[in-house]
C-alpha positions as CSV (number, residue, x, y, z in Angstrom):
1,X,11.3,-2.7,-1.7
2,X,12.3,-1.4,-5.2
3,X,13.9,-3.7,-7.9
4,X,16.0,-1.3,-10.2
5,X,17.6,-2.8,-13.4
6,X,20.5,-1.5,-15.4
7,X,20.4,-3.1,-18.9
8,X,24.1,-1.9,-20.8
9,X,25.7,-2.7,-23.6
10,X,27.6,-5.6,-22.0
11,X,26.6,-5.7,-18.4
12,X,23.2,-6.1,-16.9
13,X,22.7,-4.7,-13.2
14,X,19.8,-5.5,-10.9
15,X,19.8,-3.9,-7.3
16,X,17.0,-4.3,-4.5
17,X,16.8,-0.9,-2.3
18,X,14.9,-0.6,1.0
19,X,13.8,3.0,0.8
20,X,17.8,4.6,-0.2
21,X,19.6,1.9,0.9
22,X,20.8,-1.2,-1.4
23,X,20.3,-4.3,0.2
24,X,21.3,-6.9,-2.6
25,X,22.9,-5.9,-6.1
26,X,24.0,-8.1,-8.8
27,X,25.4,-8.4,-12.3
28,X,25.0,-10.7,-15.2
29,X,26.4,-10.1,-18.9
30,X,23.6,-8.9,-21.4
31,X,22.7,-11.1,-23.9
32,X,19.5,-10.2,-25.9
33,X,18.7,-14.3,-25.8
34,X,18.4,-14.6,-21.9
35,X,14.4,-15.5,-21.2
36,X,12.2,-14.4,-18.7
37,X,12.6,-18.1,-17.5
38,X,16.2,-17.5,-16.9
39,X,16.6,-14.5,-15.7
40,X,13.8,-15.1,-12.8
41,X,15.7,-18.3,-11.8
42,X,18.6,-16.6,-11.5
43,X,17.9,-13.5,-10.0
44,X,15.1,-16.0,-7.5
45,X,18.3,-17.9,-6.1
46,X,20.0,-14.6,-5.7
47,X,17.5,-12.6,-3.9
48,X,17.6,-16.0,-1.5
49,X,21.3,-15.5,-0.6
50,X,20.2,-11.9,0.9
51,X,17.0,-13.4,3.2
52,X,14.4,-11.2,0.2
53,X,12.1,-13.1,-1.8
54,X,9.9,-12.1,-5.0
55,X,6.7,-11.0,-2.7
56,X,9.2,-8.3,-0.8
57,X,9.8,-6.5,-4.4
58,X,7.1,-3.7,-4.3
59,X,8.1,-1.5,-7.6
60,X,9.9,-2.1,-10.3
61,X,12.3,0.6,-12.8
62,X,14.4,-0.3,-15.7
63,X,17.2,1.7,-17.5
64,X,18.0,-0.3,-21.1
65,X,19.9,1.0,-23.8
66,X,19.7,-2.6,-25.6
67,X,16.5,-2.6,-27.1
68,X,16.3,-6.2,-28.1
69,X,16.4,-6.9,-24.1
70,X,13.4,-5.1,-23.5
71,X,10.6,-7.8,-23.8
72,X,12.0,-10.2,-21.8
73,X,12.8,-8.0,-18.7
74,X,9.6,-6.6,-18.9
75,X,7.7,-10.5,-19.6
76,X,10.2,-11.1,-16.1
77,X,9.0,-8.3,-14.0
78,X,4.8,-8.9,-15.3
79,X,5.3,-12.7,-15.0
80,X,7.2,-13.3,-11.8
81,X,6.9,-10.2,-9.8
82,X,3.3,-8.8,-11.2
83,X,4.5,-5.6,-11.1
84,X,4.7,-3.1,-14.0
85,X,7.8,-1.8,-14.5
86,X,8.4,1.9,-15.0
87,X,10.5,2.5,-18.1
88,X,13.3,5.2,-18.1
89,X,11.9,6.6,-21.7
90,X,8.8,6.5,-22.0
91,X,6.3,9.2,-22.3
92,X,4.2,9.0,-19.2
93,X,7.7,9.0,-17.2
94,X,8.6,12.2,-15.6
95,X,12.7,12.7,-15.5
96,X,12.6,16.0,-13.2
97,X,15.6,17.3,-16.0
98,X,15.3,19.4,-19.1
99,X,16.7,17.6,-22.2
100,X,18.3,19.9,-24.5
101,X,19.5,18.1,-28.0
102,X,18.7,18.0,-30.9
103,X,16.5,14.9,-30.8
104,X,15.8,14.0,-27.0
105,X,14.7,10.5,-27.6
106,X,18.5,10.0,-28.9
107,X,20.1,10.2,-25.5
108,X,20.7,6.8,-24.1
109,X,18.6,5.7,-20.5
110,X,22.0,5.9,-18.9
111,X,22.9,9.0,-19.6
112,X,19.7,11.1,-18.9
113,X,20.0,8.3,-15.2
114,X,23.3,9.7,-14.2
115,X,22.2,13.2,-14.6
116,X,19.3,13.1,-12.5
117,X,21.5,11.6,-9.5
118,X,24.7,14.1,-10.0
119,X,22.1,17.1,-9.8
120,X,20.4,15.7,-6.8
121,X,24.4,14.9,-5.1
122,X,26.4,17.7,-6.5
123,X,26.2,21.6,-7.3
124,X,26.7,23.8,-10.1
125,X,27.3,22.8,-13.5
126,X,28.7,19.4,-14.0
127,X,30.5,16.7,-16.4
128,X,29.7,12.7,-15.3
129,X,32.1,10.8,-17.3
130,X,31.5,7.1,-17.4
131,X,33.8,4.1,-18.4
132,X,31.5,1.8,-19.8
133,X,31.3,-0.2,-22.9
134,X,31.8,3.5,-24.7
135,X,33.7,6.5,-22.7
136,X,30.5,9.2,-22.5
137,X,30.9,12.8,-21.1
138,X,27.6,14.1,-20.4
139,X,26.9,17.9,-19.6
140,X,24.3,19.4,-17.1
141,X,24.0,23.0,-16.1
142,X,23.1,24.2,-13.0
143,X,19.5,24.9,-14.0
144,X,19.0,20.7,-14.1
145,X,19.3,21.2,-18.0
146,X,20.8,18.1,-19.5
147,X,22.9,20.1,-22.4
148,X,24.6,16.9,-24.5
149,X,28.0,15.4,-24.4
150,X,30.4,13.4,-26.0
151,X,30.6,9.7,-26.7
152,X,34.1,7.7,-27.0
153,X,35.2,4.1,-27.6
154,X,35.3,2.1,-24.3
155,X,38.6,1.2,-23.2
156,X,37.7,-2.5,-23.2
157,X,36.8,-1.8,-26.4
158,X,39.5,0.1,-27.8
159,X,41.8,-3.1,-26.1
160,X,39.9,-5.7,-27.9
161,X,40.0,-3.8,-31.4
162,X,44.0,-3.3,-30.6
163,X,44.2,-7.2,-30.5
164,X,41.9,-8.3,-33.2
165,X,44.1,-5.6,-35.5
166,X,47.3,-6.2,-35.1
167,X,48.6,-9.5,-35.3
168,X,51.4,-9.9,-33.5
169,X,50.1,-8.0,-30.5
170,X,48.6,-9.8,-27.3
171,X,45.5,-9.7,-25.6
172,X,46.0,-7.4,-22.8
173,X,43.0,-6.2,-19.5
174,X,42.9,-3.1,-18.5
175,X,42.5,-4.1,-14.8
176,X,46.0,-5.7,-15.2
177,X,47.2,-2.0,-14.9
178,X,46.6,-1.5,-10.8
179,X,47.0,-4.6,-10.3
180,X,50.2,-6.1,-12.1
181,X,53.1,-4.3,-11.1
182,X,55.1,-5.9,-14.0
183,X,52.6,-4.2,-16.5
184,X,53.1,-1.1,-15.9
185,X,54.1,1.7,-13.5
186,X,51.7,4.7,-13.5
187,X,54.8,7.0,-13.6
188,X,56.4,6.0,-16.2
189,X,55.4,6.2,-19.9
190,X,57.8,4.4,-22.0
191,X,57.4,1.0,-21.8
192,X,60.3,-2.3,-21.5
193,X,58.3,-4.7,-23.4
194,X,55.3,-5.3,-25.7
195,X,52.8,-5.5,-22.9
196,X,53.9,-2.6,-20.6
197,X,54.0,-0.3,-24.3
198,X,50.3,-1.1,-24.5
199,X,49.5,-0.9,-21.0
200,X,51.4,2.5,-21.3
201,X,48.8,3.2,-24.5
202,X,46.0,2.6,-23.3
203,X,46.0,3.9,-19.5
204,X,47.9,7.9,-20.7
205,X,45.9,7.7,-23.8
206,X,42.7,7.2,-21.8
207,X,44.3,9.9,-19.2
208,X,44.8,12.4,-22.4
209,X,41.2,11.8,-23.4
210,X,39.8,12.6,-20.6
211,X,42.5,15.6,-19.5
212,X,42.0,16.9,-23.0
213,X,37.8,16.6,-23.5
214,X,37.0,18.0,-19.6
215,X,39.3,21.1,-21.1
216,X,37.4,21.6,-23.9
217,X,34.0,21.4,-22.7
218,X,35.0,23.7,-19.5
219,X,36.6,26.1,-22.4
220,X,33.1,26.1,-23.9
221,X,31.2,26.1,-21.3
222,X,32.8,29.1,-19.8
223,X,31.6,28.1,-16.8
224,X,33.3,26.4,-13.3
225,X,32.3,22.6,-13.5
226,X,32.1,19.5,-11.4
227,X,33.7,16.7,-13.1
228,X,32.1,13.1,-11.6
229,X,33.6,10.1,-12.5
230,X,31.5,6.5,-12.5
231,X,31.8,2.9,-13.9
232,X,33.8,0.2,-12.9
233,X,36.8,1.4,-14.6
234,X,36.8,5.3,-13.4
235,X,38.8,4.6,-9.6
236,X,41.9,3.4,-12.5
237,X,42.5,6.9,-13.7
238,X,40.8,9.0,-10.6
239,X,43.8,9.1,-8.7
240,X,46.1,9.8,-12.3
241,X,44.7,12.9,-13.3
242,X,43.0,16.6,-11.8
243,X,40.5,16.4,-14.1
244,X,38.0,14.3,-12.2
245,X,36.7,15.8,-8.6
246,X,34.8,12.5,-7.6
247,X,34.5,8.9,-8.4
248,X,30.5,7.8,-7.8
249,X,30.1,4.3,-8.3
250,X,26.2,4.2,-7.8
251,X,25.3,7.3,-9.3
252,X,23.0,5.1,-12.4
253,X,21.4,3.4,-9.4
254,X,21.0,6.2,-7.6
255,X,19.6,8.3,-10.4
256,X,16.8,5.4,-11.0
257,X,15.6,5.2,-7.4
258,X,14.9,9.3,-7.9
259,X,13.8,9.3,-10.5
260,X,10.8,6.2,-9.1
261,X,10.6,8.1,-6.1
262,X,9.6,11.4,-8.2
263,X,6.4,9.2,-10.0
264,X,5.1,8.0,-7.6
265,X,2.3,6.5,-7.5
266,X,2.9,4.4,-10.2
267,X,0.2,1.9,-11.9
């Protein structure tokens, strides 16, 4: 079985996969002073719940974009699992895409992840817009060239900076937006109090971003493109806007297991 390991900004993901199906995935909030030690207990009891234990976990492949993480989830995967972990990055690792910016070694693990899987899922040329900690748009042609993209504050993000600014504004979640039905109605834009004018904010400014950036890079593109959406927050706006064709939750996942699967075998 193959461990894959998501490191983000703010979320860690780890995911056990039986060939290309995920038996066992969890998620734990980064935080650049979690040990070895503590990540192996917790992720021991966890693979327990699911019947697996450390001795099923055959291969190991991380994505990180926190480098201060790095040591300790590679001192977890040499210590507990003897296993050397392949590393989304470095040299010897062989992406199966193109990367064509100005500096290569720029783009963040994530990014260059989700590309691999939307080639391998969808045709033509293609935009993967994921709602993580920041709001990226990534660009790949049709030729498996990854071609650059643009990065935007996360909503979380832009939410939190709302609140710490502005003093006499409340602390508001994003999530409260499909969920509350006082908060705000996805038809209307003018909001009846303080929290529905945010909620009203944040959920059409988000819906302009993205309406307003796919435009753009299609316009320069001059090409037809596939818009993918991923990320925990990307099935808010799916169903609010044209501008995404499909939500793919698992695409970073996804992309990691090709992307082990392409160097094999792996020492």
């Amino acid at each position: 079985m193959l461990l894959v390991i998501d490191c983000g900004n703010t979320n860690t993901g780890f995911a056990v996969y039986k060939n290309t199906n995920c038996v066992g995935s969890w998620r734990t909030s980064t935080n650049i002073s979690r040990t070895a030690d503590e990540y192996a207990v917790w992720l021991t009891e966890l693979l327990a719940l699911r019947g697996l234990v450390i001795n099923d976990i055959e291969g190991i492949i991380i994505a990180n974009v926190v480098p201060e993480t790095s040591f300790n989830l590679i001192n977890l995967c040499e210590k507990y699992f003897e296993i050397r972990p392949m590393v989304v990055g470095e040299t010897e690792v062989d992406l199966g895409i193109t990367i064509d910016i100005d500096d290569p070694k720029e783009v963040g693990a994530d990014r260059v992840v989700n590309a691999v899987a939307a080639l391998d899922r969808y045709k033509g040329s293609l935009i993967v817009v994921d709602f993580g900690t920041a709001t990226t748009f990534d660009v790949v042609d049709a030729d498996g060239t990854y071609r650059g993209g643009v990065i935007a504050p996360g909503i979380n993000l832009s939410l939190e900076a709302l609140y710490n600014a502005a003093a006499r504004l409340p602390r508001i979640s994003i999530s409260e937006t499909k969920t509350n039905e006082s908060s705000i109605k996805t038809s209307n834009v003018i909001g009846k109090s303080t929290k529905a004018a945010m909620h009203s904010g944040i959920f059409w400014g988000y819906i302009g971003l993205i309406e307003g950036i796919v435009t753009r890079i299609k316009r320069e593109f001059a090409k037809p493109m596939t818009v993918i959406g991923t990320g925990g927050l990307a099935s808010i706006f799916y169903n609010a806007t044209d501008s995404i064709n499909y939500i793919d939750e698992d695409i970073t996942n996804a992309g990691l297991v090709l992307i082990y699967k392409r160097n094999l075998p792996w020492k």
